[in-house]
mmJSON file of the N, C-alpha and C atoms, coordinates in Angstrom:
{"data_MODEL":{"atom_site":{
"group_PDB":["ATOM","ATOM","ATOM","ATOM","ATOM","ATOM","ATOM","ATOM","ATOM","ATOM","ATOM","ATOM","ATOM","ATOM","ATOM","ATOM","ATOM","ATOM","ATOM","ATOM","ATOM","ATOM","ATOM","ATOM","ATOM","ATOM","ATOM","ATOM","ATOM","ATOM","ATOM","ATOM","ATOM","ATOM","ATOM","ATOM","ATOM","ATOM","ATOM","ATOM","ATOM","ATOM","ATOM","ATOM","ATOM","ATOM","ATOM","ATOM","ATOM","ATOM","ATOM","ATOM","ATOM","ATOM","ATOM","ATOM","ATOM","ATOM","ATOM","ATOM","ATOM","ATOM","ATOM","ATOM","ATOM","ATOM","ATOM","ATOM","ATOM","ATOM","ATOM","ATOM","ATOM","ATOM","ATOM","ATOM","ATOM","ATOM","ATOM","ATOM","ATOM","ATOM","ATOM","ATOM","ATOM","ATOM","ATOM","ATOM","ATOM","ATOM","ATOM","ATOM","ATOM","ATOM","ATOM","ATOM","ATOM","ATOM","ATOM","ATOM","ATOM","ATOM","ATOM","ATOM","ATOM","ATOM","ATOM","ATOM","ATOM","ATOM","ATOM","ATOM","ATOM","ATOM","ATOM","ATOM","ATOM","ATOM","ATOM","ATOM","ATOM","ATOM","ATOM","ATOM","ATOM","ATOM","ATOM","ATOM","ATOM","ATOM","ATOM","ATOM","ATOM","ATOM","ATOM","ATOM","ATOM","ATOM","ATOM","ATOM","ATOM","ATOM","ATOM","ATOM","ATOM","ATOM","ATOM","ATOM","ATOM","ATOM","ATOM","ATOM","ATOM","ATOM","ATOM","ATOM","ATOM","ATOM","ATOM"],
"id":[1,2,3,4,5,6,7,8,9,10,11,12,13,14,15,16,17,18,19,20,21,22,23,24,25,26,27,28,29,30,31,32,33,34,35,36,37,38,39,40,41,42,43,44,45,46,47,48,49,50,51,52,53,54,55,56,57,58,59,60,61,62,63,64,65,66,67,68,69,70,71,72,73,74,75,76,77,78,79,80,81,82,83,84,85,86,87,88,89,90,91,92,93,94,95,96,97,98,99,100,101,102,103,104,105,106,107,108,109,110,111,112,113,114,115,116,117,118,119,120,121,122,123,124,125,126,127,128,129,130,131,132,133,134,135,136,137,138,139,140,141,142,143,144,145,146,147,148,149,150,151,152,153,154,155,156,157,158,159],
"type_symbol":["N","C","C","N","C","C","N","C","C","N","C","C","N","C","C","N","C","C","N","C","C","N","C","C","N","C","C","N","C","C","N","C","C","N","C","C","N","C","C","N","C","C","N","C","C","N","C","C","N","C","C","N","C","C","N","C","C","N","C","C","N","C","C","N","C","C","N","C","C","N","C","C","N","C","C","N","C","C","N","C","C","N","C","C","N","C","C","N","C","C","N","C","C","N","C","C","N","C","C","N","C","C","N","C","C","N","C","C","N","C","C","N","C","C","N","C","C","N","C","C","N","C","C","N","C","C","N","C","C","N","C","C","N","C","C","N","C","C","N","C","C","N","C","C","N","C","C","N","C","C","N","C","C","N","C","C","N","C","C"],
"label_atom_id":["N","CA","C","N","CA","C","N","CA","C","N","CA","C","N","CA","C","N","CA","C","N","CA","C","N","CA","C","N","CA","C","N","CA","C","N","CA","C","N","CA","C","N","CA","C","N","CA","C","N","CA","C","N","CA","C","N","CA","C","N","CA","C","N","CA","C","N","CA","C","N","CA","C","N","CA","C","N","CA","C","N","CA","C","N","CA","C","N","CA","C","N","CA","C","N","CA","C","N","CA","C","N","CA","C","N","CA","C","N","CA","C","N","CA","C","N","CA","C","N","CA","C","N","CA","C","N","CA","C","N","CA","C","N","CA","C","N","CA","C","N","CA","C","N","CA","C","N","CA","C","N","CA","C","N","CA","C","N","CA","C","N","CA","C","N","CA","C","N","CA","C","N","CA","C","N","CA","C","N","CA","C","N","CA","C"],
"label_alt_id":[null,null,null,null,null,null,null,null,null,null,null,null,null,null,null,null,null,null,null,null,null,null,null,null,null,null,null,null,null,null,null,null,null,null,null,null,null,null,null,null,null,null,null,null,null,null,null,null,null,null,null,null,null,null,null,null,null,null,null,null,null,null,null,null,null,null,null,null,null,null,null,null,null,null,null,null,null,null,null,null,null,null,null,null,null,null,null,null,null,null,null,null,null,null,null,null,null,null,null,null,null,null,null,null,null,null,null,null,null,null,null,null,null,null,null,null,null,null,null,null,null,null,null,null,null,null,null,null,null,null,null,null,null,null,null,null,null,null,null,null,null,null,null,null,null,null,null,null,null,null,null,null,null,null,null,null,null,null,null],
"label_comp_id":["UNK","UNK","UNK","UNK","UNK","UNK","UNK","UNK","UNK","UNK","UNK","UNK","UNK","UNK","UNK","UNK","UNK","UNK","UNK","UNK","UNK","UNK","UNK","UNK","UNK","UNK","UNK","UNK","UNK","UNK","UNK","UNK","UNK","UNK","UNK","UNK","UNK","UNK","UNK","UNK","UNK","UNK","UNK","UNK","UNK","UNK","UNK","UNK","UNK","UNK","UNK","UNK","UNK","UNK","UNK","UNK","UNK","UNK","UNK","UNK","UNK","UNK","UNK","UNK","UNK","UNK","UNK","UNK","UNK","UNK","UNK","UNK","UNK","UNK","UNK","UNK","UNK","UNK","UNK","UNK","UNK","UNK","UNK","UNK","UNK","UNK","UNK","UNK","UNK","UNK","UNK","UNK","UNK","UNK","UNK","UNK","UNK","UNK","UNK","UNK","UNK","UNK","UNK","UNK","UNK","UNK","UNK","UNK","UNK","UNK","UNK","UNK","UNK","UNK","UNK","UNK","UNK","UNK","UNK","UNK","UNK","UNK","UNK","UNK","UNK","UNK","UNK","UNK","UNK","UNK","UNK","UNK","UNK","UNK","UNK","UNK","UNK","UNK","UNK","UNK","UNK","UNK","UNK","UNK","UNK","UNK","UNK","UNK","UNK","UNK","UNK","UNK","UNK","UNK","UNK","UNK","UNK","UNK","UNK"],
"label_asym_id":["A","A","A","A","A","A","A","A","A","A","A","A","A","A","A","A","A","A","A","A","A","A","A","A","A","A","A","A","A","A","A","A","A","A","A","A","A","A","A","A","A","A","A","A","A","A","A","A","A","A","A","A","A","A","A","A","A","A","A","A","A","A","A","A","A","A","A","A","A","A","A","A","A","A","A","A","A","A","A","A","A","A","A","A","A","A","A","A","A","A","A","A","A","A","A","A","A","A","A","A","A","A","A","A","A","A","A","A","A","A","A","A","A","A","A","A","A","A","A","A","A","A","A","A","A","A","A","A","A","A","A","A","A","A","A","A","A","A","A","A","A","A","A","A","A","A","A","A","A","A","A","A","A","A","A","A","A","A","A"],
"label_entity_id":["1","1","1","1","1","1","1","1","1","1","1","1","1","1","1","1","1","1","1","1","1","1","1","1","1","1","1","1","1","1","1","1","1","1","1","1","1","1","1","1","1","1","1","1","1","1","1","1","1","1","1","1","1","1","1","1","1","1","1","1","1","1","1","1","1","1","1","1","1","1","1","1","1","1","1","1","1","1","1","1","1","1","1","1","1","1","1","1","1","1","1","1","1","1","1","1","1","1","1","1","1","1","1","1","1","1","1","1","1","1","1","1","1","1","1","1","1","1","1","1","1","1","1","1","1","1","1","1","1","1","1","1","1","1","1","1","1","1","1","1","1","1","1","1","1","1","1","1","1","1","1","1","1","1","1","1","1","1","1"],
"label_seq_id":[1,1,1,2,2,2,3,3,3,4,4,4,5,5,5,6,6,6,7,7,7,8,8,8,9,9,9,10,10,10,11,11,11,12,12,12,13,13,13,14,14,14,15,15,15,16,16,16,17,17,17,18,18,18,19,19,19,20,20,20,21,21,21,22,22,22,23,23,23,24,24,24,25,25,25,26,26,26,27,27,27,28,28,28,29,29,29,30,30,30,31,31,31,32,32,32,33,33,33,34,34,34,35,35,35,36,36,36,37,37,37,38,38,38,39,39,39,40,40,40,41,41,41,42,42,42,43,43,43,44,44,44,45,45,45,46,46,46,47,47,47,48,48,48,49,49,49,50,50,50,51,51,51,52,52,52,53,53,53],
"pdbx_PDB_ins_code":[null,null,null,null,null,null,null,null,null,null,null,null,null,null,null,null,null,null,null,null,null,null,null,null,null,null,null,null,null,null,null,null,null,null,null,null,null,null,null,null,null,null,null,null,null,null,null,null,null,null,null,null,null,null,null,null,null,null,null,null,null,null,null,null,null,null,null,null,null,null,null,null,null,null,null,null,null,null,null,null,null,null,null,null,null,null,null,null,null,null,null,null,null,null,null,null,null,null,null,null,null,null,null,null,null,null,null,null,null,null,null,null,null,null,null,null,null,null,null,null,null,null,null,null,null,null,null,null,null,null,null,null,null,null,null,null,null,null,null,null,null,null,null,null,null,null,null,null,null,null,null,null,null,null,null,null,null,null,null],
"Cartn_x":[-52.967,-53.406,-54.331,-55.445,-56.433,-56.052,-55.907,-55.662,-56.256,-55.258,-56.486,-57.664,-58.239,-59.342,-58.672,-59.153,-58.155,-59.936,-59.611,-60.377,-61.417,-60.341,-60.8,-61.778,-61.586,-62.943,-64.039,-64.209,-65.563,-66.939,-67.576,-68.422,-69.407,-68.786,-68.729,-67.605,-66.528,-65.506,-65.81,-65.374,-65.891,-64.645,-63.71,-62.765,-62.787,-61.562,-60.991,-60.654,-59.18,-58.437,-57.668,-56.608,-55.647,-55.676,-55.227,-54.877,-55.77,-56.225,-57.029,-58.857,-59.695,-61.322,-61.725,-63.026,-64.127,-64.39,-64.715,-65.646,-66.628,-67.605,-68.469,-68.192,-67.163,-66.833,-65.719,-65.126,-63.877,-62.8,-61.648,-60.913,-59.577,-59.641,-58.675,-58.058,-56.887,-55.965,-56.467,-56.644,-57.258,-56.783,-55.34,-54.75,-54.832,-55.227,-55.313,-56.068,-56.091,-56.493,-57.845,-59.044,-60.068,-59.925,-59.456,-59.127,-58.485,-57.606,-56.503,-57.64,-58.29,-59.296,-59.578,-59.229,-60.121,-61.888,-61.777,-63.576,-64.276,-63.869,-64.211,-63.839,-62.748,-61.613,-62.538,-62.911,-63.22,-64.869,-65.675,-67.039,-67.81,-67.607,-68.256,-68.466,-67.002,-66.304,-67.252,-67.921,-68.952,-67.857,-67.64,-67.289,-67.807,-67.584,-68.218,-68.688,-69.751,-70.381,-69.542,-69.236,-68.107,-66.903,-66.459,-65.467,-65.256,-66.756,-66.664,-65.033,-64.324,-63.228,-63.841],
"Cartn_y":[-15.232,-16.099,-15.299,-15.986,-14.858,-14.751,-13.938,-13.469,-14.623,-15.297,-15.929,-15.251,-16.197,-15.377,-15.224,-13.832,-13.264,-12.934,-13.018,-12.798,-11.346,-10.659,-9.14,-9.075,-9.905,-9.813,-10.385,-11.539,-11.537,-10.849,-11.547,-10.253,-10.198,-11.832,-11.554,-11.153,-10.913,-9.824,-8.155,-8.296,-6.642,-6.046,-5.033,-5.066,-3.791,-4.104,-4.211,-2.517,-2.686,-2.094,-2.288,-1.656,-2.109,-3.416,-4.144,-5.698,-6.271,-6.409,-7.51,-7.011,-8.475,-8.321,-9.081,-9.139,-9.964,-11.092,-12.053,-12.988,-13.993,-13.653,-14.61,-14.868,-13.333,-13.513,-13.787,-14.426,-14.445,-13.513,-12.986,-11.883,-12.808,-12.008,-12.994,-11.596,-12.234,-11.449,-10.69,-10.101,-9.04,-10.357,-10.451,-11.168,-12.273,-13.145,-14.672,-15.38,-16.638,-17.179,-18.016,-17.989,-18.068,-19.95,-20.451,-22.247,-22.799,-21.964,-22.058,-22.075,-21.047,-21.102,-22.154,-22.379,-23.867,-23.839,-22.356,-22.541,-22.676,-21.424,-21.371,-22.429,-22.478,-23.81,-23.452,-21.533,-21.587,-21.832,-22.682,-23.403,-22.293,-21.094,-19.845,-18.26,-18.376,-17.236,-16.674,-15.489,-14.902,-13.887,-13.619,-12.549,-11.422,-10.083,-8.636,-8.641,-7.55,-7.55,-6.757,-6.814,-6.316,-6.56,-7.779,-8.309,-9.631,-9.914,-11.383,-12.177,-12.996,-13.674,-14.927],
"Cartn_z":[-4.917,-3.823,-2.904,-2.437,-1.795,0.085,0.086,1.458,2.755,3.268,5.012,5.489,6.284,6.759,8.308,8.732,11.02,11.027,12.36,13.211,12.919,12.996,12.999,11.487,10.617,9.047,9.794,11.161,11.069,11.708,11.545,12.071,13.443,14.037,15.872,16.327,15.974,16.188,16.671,18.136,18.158,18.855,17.739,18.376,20.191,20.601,22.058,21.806,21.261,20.761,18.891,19.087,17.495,17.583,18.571,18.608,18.648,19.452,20.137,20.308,20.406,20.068,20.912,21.317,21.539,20.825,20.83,20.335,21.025,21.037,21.543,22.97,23.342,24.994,25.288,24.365,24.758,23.592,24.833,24.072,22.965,21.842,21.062,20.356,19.453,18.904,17.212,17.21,15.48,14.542,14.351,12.704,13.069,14.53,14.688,13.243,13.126,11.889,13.059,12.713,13.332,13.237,12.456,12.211,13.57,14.205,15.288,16.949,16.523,17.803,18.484,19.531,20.416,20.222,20.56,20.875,19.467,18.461,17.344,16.31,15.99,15.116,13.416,13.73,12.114,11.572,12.538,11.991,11.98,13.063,13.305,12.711,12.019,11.235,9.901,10.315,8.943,8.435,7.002,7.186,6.978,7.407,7.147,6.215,6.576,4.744,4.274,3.017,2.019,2.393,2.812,3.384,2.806,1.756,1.738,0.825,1.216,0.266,0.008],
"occupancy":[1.0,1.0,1.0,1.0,1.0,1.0,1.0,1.0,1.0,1.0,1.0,1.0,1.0,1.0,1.0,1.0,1.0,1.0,1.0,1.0,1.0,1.0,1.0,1.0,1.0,1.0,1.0,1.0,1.0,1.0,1.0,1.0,1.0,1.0,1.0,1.0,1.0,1.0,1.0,1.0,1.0,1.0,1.0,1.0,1.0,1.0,1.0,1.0,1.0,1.0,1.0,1.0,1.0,1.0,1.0,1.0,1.0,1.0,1.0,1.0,1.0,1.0,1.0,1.0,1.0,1.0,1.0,1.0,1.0,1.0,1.0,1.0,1.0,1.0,1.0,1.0,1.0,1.0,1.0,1.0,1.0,1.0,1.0,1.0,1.0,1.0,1.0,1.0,1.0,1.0,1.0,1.0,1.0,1.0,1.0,1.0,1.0,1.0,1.0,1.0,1.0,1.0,1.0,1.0,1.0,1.0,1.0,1.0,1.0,1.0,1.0,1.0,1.0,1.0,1.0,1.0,1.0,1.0,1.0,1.0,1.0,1.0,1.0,1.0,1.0,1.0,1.0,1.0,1.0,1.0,1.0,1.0,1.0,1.0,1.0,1.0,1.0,1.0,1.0,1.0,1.0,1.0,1.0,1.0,1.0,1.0,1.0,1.0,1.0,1.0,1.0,1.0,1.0,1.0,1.0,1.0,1.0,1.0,1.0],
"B_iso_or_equiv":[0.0,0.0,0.0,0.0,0.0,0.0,0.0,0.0,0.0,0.0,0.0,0.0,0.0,0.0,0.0,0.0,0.0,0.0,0.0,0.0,0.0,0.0,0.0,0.0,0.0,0.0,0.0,0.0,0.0,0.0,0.0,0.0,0.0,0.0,0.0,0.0,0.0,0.0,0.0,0.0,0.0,0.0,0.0,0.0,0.0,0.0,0.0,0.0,0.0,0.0,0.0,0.0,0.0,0.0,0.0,0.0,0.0,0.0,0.0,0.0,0.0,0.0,0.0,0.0,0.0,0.0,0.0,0.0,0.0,0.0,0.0,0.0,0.0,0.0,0.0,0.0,0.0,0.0,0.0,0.0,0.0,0.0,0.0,0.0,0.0,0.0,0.0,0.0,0.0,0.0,0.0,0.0,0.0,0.0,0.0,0.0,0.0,0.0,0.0,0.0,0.0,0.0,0.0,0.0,0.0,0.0,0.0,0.0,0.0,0.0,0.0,0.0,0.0,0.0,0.0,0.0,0.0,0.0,0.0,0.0,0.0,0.0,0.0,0.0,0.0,0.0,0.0,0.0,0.0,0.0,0.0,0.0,0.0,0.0,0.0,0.0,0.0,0.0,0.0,0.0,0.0,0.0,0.0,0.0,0.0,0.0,0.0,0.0,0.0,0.0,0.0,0.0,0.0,0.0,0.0,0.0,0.0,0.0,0.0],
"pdbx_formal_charge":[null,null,null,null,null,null,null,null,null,null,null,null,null,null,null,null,null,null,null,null,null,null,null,null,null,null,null,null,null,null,null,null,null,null,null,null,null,null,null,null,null,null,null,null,null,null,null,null,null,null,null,null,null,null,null,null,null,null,null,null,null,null,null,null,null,null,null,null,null,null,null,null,null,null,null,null,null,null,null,null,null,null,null,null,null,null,null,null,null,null,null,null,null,null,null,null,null,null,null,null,null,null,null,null,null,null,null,null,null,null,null,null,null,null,null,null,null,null,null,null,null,null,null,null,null,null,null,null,null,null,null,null,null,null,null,null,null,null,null,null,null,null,null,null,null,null,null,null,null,null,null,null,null,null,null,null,null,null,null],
"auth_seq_id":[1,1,1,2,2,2,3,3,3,4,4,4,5,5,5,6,6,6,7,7,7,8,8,8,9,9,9,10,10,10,11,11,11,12,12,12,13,13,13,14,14,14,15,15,15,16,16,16,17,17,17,18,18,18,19,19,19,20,20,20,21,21,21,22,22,22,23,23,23,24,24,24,25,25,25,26,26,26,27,27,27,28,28,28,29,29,29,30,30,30,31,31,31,32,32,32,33,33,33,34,34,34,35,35,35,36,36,36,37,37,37,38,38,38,39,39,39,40,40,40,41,41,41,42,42,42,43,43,43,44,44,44,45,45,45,46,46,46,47,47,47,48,48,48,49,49,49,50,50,50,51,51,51,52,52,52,53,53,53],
"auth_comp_id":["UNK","UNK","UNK","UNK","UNK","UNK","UNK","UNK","UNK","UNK","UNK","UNK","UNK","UNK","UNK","UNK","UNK","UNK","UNK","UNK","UNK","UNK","UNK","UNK","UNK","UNK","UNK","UNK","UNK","UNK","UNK","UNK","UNK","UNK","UNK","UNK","UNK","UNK","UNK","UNK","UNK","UNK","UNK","UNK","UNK","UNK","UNK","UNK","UNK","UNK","UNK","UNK","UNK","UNK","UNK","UNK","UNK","UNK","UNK","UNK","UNK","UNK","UNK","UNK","UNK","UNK","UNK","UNK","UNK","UNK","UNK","UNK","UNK","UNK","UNK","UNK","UNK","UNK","UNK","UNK","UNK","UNK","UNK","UNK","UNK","UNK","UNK","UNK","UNK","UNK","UNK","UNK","UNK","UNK","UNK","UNK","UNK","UNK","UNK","UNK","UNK","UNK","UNK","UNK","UNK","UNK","UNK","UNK","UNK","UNK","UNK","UNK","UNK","UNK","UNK","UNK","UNK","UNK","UNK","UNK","UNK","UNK","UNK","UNK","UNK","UNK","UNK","UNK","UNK","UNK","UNK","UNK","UNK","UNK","UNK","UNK","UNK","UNK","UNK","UNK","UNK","UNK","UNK","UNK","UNK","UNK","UNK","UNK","UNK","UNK","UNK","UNK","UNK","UNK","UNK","UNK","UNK","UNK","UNK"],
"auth_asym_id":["A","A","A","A","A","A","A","A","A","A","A","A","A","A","A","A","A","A","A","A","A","A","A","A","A","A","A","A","A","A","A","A","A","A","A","A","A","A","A","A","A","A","A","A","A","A","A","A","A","A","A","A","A","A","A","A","A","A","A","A","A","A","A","A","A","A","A","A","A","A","A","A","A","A","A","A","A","A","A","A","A","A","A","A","A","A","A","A","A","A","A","A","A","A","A","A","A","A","A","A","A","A","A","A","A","A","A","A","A","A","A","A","A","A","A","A","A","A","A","A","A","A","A","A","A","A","A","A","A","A","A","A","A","A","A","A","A","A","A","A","A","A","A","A","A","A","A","A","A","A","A","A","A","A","A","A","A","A","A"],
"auth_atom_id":["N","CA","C","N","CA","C","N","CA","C","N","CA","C","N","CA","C","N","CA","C","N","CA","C","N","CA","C","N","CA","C","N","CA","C","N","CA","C","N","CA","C","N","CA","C","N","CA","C","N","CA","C","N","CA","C","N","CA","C","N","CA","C","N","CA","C","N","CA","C","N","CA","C","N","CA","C","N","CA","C","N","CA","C","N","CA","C","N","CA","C","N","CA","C","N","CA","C","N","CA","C","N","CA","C","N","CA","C","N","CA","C","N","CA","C","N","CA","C","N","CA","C","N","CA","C","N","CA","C","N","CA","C","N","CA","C","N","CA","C","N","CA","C","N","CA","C","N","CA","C","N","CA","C","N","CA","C","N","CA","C","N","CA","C","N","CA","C","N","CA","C","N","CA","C","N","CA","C","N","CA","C","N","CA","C"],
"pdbx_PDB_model_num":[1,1,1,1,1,1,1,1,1,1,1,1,1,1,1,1,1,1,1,1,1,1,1,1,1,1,1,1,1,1,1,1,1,1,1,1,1,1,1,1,1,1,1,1,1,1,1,1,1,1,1,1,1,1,1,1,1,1,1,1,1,1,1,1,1,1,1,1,1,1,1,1,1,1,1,1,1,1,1,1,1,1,1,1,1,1,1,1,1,1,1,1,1,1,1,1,1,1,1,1,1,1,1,1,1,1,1,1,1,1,1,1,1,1,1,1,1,1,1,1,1,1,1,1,1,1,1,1,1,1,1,1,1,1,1,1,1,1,1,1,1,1,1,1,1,1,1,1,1,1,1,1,1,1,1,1,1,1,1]
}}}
């Protein structure tokens, strides 16, 4: 089964710390599932290059 896509694979993700990142300004959690996001809800989520699933 292929792994979810978190926050922390994409690549407006800039992390904070271990936990927690940036996105687009607002601070969110590394393993959040980017679908869950209010602002994002997922439509936004690239992932890293060599990251792609």
């Amino acid at each position: 089964m292929a792994e979810e896509k978190r926050c922390r694979d994409c690549s407006h993700y800039k992390p904070i710390d271990d936990e927690k990142g940036e996105c687009f300004g607002v601070e969110v959690l590394g393993d959040r599932d980017p679908a869950e996001s209010e602002k994002c809800g997922g439509r936004f989520f690239e992932p890293k290059k060599g990251r792609e699933r």
